[in-house]
N, C-alpha and C positions, 0 to 999 in steps of 0.2 A: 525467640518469640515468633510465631508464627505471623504474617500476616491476612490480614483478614481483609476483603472487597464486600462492601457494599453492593446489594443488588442492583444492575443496572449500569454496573461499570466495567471497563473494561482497559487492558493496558494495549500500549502503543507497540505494534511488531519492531521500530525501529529503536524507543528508550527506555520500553521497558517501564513505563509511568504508568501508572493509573489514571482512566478519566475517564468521565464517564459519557455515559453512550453517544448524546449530541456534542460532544468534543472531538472524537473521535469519525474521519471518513472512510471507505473501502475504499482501495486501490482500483481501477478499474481495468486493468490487466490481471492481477492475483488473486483480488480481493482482501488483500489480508487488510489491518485497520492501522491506522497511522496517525498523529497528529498533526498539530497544523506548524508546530515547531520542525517539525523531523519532515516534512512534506518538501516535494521537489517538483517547482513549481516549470512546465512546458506545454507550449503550445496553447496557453492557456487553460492549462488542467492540472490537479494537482495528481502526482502517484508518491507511491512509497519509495521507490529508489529509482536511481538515475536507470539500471536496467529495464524499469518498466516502462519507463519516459521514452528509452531509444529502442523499446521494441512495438512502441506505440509508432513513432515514424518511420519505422523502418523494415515491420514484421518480423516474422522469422525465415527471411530470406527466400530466395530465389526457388519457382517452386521447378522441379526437373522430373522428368517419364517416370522416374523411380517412385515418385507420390502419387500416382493413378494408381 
């Protein structure tokens, strides 16, 4: 049986649930959408996973000659 969404909802990138639109936040490193279950809370922000948490503090490393 197929599943079927209601307009307006969307599912979670990390459980795979269904919710709809105001349940669900963007990531603000990826964007992707995530709940408020599945959310990992730092620095006082929420992201979708710990990598976007520790690339929130830490970037993506050390910038060297080679990136000019």
């Amino acid at each position: 049986m197929a599943k079927t969404e209601s307009k307006g909802s969307h599912r979670c990138s990390r459980c795979d649930q269904s919710y709809e639109d105001l349940e669900l936040q963007p990531c603000m490193i990826c964007r992707s959408l995530f709940c408020q279950y599945c959310a990992v809370i730092g620095y006082g922000r929420a992201f979708c996973s710990r990598v976007c948490r520790g690339f929130f503090f830490f970037g993506d490393g050390d910038e060297t000659e080679e990136d000019f």
